[in-house]
C-alpha positions as a Markdown table, in Angstrom:
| # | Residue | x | y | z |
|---|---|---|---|---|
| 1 | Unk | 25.8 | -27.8 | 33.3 |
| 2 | Unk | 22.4 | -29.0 | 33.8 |
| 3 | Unk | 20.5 | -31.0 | 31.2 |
| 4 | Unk | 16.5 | -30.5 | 31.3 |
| 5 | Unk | 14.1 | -33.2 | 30.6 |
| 6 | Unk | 12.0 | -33.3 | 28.2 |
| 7 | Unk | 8.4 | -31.6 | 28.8 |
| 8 | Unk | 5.9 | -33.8 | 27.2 |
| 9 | Unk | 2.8 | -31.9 | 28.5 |
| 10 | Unk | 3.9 | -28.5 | 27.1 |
| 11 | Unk | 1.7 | -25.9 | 26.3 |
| 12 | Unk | 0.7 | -25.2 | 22.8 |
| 13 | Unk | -2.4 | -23.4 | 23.6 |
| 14 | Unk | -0.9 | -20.3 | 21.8 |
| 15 | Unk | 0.4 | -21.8 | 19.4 |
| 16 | Unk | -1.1 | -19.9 | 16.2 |
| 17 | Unk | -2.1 | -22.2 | 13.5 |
| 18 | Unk | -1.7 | -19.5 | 11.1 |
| 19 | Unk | 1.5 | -18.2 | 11.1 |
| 20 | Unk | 4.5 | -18.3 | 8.7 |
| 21 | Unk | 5.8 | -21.1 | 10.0 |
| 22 | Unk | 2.5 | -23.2 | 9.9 |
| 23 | Unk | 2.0 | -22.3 | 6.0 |
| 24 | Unk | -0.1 | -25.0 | 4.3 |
| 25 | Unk | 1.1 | -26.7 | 0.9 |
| 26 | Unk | -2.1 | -28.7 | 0.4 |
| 27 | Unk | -5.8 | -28.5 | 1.1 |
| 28 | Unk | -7.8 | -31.9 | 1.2 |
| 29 | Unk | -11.5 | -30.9 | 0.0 |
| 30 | Unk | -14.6 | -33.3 | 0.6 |
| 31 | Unk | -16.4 | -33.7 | -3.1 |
| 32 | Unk | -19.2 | -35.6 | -3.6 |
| 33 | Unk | -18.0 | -37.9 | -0.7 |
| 34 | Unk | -14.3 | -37.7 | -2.7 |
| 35 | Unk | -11.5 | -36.4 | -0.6 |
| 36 | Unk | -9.4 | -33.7 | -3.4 |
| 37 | Unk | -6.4 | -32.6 | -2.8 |
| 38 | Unk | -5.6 | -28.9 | -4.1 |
| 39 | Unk | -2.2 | -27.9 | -3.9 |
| 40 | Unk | -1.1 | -24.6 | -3.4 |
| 41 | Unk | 0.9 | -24.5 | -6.8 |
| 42 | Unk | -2.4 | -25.2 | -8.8 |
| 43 | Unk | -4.1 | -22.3 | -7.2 |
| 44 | Unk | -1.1 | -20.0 | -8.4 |
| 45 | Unk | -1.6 | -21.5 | -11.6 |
| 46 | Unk | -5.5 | -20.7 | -11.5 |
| 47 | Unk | -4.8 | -17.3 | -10.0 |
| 48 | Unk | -2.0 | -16.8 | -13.1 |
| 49 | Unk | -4.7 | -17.0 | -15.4 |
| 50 | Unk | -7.2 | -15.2 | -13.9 |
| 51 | Unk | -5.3 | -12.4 | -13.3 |
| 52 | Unk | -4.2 | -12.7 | -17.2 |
| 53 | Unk | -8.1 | -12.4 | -17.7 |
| 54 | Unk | -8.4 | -9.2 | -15.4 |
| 55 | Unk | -5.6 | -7.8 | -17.2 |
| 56 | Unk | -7.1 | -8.3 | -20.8 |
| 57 | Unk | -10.6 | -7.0 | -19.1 |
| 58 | Unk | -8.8 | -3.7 | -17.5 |
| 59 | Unk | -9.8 | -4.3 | -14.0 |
| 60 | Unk | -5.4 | -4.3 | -13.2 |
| 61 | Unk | -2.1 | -3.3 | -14.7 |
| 62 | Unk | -0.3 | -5.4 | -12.0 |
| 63 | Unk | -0.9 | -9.3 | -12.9 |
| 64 | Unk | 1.6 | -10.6 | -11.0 |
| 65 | Unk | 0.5 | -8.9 | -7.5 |
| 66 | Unk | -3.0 | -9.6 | -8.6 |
| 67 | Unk | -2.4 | -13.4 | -8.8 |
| 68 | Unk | -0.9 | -12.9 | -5.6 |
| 69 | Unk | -3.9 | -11.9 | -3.6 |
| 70 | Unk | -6.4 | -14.1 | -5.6 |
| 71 | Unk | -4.3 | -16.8 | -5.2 |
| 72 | Unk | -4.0 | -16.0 | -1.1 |
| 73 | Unk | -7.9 | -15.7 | -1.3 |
| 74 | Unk | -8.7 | -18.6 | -3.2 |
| 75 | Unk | -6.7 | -21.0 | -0.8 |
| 76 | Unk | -7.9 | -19.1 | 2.4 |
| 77 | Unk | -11.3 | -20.1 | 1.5 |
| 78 | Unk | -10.3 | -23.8 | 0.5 |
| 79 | Unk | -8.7 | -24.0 | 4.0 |
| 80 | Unk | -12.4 | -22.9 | 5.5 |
| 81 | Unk | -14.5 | -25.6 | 3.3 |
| 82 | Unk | -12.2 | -28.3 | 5.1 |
């Protein structure tokens, strides 16, 4: 049996920085020369209760999957201010 060395040049060039495996937990904002850090249980939390605001407003019947995708949005664009 042959044992390999290890590569330490390997090639990550492909790696894809969004995929599941790479899934942030954080997002450190610059604020008013402030670094914030935004978890990604706080945006649930934000997105819970605007979703239980588009519920009360009619706009979805769904809060759940609704908090969901605002919550994906809001911390897709958090990950973009960085």
């Amino acid at each position: 049996m042959e044992i390999r060395k290890f590569n330490r040049r390997a090639d990550f060039s492909d790696f894809d920085d969004q995929s599941p495996l790479s899934e942030v937990a954080s997002v450190l904002v610059n604020f008013k020369k402030k670094k914030v850090k935004v978890t990604k249980s706080k945006v649930k939390q934000m997105a819970m209760g605007i979703a239980s605001i588009a519920h009360s407003l009619g706009e979805t019947n769904d809060e759940e999957n609704y908090a969901e995708e605002v919550a994906e949005d809001l911390f897709e664009a958090l990950k973009l201010l960085k």
